[in-house]
N, C-alpha and C positions, 0 to 999 in steps of 0.2 A: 504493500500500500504506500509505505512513503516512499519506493522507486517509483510507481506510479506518479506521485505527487511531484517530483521532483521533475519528474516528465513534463507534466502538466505545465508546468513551471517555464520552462525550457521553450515548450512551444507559444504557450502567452509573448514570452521575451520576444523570441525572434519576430513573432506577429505585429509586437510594439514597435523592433526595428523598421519593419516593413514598412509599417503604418507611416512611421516617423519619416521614413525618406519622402513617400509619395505625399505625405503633406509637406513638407521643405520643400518640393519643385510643383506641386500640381496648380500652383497659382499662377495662371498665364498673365505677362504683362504684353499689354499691345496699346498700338496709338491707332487711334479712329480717324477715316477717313478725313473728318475736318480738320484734323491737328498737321495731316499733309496737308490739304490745300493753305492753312493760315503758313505756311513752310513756303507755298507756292507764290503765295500775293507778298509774302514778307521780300523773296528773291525778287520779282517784278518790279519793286519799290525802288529796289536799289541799283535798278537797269532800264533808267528810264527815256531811257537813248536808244535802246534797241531792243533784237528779240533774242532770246538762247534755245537753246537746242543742244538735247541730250542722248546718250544712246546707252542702253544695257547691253555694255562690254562684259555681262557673265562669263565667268570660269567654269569648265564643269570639273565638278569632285567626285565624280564614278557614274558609272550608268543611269544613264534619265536625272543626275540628280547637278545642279549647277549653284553658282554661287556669286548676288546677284550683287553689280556694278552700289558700291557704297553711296555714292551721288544718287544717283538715280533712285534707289530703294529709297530714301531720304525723300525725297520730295512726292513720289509715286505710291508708296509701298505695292509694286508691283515688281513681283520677278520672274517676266516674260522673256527669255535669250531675244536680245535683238529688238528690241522694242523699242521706240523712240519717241521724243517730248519735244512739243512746240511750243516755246512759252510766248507770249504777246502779251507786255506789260499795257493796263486799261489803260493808261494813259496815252498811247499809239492808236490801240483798236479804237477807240472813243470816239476818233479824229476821222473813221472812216468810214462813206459811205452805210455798208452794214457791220457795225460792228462785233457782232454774235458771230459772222464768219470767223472773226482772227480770236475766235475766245482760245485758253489751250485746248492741245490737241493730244492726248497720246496715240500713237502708230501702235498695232499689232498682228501678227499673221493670224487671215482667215482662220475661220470654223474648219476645223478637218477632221472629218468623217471616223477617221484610223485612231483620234482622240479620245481616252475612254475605251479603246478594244486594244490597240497595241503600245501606246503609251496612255499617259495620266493626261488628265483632261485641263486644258489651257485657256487663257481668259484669252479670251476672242474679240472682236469689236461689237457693239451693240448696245442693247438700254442695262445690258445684267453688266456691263464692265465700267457703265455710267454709275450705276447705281455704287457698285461696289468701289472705286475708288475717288466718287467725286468729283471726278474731273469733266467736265463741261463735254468736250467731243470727244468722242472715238473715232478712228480710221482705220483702214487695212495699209498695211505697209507697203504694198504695192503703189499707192497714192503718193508715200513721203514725198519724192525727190521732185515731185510735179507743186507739191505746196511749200518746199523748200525754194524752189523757182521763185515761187509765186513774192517771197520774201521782200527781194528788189522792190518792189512798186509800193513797200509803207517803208523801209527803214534800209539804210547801207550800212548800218553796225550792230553785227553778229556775234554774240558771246557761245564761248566753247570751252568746254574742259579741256585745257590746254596742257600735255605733261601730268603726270601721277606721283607729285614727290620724290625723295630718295630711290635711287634704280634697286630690287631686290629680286633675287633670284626665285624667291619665293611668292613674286606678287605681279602677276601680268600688266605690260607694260599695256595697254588699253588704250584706248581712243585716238591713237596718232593717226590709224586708217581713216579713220571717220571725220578726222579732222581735213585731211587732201579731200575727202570725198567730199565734202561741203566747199570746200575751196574751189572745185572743179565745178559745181552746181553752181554758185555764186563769186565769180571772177570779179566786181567788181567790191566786194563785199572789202568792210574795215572790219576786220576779226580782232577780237578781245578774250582775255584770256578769261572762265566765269569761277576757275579753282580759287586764287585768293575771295572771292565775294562769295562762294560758297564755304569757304574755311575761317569768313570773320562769321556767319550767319551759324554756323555749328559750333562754336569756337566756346558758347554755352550751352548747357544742354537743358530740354525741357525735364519738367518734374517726371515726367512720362518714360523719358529716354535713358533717366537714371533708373529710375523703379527697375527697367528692363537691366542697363547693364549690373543694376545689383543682382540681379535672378543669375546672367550671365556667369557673374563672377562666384557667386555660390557654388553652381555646378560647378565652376573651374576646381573651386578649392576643394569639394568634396572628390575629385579626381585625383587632384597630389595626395590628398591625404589614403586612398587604398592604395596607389602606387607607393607610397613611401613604406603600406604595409608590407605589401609584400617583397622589396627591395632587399635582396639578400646577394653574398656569394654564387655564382652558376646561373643567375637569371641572367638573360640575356636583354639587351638592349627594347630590341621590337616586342617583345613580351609587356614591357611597362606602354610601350609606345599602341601596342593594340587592346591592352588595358583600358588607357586613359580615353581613346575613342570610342570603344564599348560604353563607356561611362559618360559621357558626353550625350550619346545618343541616346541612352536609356534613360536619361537624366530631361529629354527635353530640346535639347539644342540641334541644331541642324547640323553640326557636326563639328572637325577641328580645322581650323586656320594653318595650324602649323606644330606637329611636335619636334622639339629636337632633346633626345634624350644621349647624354652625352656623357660616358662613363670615363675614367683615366684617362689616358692623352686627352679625349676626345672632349673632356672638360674645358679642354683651354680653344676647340675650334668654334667658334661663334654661332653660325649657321650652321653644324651637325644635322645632319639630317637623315644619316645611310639607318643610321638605326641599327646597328651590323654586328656589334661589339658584347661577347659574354664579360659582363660585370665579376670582378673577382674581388678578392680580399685586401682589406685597406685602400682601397680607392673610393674619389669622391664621383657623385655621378649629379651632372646638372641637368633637371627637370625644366624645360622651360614649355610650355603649351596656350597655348591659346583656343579657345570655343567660339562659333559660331552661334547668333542667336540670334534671331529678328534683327538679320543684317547688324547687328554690333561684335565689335571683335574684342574678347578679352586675352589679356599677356600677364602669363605668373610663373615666376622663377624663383625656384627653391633649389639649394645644393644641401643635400643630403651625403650620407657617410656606409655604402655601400653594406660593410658589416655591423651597422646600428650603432657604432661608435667612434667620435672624432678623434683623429690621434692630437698629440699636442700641437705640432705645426699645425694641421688642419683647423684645428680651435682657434689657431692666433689668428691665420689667412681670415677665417669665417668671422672672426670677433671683427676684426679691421673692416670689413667689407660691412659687414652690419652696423658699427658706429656711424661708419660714411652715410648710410642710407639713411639712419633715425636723425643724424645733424642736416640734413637733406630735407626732411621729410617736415622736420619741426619747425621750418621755414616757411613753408607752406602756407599760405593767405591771399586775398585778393591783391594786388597789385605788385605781388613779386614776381622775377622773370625765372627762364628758365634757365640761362645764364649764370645766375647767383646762384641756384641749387647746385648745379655743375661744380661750381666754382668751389661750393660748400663742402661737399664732397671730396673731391678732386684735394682740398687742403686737409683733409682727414688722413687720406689714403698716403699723399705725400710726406705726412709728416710722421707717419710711421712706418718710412724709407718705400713703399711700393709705386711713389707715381709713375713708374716707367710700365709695370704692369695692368692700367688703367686704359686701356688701349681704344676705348670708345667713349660715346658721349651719354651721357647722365639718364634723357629721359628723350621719349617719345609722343603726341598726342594720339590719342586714340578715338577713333570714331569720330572725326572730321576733326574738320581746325586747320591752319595753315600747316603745312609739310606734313601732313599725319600721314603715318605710314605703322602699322601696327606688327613688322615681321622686318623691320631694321633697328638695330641696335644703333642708340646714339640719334642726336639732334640730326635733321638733316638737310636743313637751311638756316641761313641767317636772319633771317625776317622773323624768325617761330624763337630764336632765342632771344631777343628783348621785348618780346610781346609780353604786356603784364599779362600774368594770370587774370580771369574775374570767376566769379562764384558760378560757378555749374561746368566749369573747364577741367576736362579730364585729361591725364597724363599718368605714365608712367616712370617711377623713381629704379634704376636697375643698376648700382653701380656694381663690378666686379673688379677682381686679381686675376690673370694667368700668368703662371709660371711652367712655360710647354717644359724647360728641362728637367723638372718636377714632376709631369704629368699631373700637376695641383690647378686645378681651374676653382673660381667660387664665383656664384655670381646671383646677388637676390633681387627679388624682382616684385612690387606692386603696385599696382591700379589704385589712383588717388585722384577724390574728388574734391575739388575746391569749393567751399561752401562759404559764406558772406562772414562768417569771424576767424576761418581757418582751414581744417581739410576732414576731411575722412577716409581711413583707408578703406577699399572698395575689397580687396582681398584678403583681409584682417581674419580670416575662417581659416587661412593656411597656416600652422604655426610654422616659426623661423625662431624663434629661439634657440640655442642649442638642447635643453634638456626639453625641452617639446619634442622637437625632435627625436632625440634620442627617444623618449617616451612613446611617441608615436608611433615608432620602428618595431616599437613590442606589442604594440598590439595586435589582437586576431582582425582578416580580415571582415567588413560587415558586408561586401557585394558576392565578392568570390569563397566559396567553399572548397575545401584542400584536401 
């Protein structure tokens, strides 16, 4: 009877764990169709000299499944491959004959048939892709280049996502095709570039967009946190690496951005991405991942101690890198740059003789803002480092060490949101302590079973 009981017990537990995860992520965060268009009339506002024009440059991340142009999801929440936006600030249309002709426009390929039998079914043009995303007109994409024409006869200056931030091998270079192709349509056009005016207009986030990247960043951290469980001697690289995407997915998110799980040497290479490497004894191994989620991208880097514990160098590297980040991070307020944190940091690491080992730059924005680029380490223009901070501006704090002749890499990493007296960390779920850490390594796993 009291094995019975003890049964009993056992499975209540595990039913509460269950219970416990799916209420943590079953709260869906989404922005409703009018929070894009007030997105839509806000960019109009500030382009009142001409028209812009957009295209979803999607990536695909496996079969039937893509991943959709950050711009464009931003103002659309549409993610159709190939799909394109004709914005006409009122102030142009107003001026002409019929004005409701120049209202916006999104482009999308026909109704097709094979939609729903051999692949998943696609917003198409018509009154259900009006209703659903708010936007004034629909068209078929076969139309664009003839309403693109049409452009010349209200306005000779055309805004376009010009360039995609820092070059990363991880992150398709987008919209240059699109850009000639418009140039070729409109020869006499005076082209404008629409990313700086797109990256001061994201530059804060709504209440809406955090709620979401907070959901993001949960899933993220509850990913490090069973990879770090099960992180022993003999596991191999791709093992944590199809872990954390398991968990991703099952968690809610559309999937991952970017892992790079990067054990011994493999600590000190930046963009690690082979995933290739069985983890051994006394090595450090850096966890850096990123989630996908109603188009926002999270980045969380945590260096962990392969056999559950840090050796003494390892404590000192790891201690040094985590001062740099909290002196960094405690700076943090509306109208500081991004520059000073750098700098913050950067005097940390120096003066506890490693600044040669600091080999990149401090922080990232994430999910729009000028140069945001969420899968390159380090500032990636100069305009994005003296831009004050302001309250709803997210960025990334990631300072590291590598020492390759060591095979010693460290390098920690979180999501921080600027809030009107200070910040909050956004990733504050992952511990980075070292005896968290260390604590965490011992526990059983709660997703996977052994």
């Amino acid at each position: 009877m009291k094995k019975n009981g003890y049964l009993m017990f056992a499975v209540l537990l595990l039913e509460f764990v269950f219970l416990w995860n799916i209420s943590l992520f079953s709260q869906e965060a989404k922005i409703e169709s009018q929070d894009y268009k007030a997105r839509r009339d806000k960019l109009c506002s500030l382009i009142p000299d001409g028209v812009a024009i957009l295209v979803n440059t999607s990536s695909r991340t496996g079969f039937g499944r893509t991943r959709p142009n950050a711009d464009f999801y931003y103002l659309t929440g549409v993610d159709v491959p190939d799909a394109k936006l004709i914005l006409v600030p009122q102030k142009i249309a107003k001026k002409l004959p019929k004005p409701e002709y120049w209202n916006t426009t999104l482009y999308l390929p026909p109704k097709d048939p094979r939609r729903g039998v051999w692949d998943d079914v696609q917003l198409f043009p018509g009154d259900e892709a009006v209703k659903q995303t708010g936007i004034e007109n629909t068209a078929e994409l076969s139309t664009f280049n003839s309403a693109v024409s049409r452009l010349a006869t209200i306005t000779d200056v055309v805004y376009l996502p010009i360039g995609s931030g820092a070059p990363s091998p991880l992150v398709p270079s987008g919209g240059m095709e699109f850009v000639e192709s418009i140039k070729r349509i409109l020869p006499g056009a005076r082209l404008k570039n629409l990313n700086p005016i797109l990256g001061d207009l994201r530059w804060s986030k709504s209440p809406q967009e955090i709620d979401i990247m907070k959901k993001a960043c949960a899933i993220t951290a509850e990913a490090f946190k069973e990879s770090a469980r099960i992180t022993k001697p003999g596991v191999w690289e791709y093992q944590i690496d199809a872990l954390v995407d398991y968990l991703f997915r099952s968690n809610g998110s559309d999937g991952n951005a970017f892992l790079i799980i990067g054990s011994g040497p493999n600590s000190c290479i930046l963009h690690h991405s082979l995933n290739d490497r069985l983890m051994k004894e006394g090595e450090l191994v850096v966890i850096d991942i990123g989630t996908i989620y109603k188009a926002v991208t999270t980045d969380l880097t945590r260096t962990i101690p392969v056999s559950g514990s840090y050796s003494p160098e390892q404590k000192k590297i790891y201690g040094i890198v985590l001062d740099a980040q909290k002196k960094a991070i405690s700076m943090v307020r509306p109208g500081v740059t991004l520059a000073e944190l750098h700098q913050a940091a950067m005097d940390v690491i120096a003066k506890a003789g490693y600044g040669r080992y600091f080999i990149h730059g401090l922080s990232h924005t994430l999910n729009g803002g000028a140069a945001s680029n969420p899968t390159s380490l380090g500032i990636s223009s100069k305009p994005i480092l003296d831009k004050p901070l302001l309250a709803g501006s997210m960025f990334t704090v990631e300072p590291g060490i590598y020492i390759p002749e060591k095979n010693l890499g460290v390098r920690i990493e979180d999501d921080i949101l600027v809030t009107r007296n200070g910040y909050e960390i956004l990733t504050k779920d992952a511990p980075k302590e070292i005896e968290d850490i260390e604590k965490l390594m011992k526990e059983k796993t709660v997703y996977i079973i052994k």
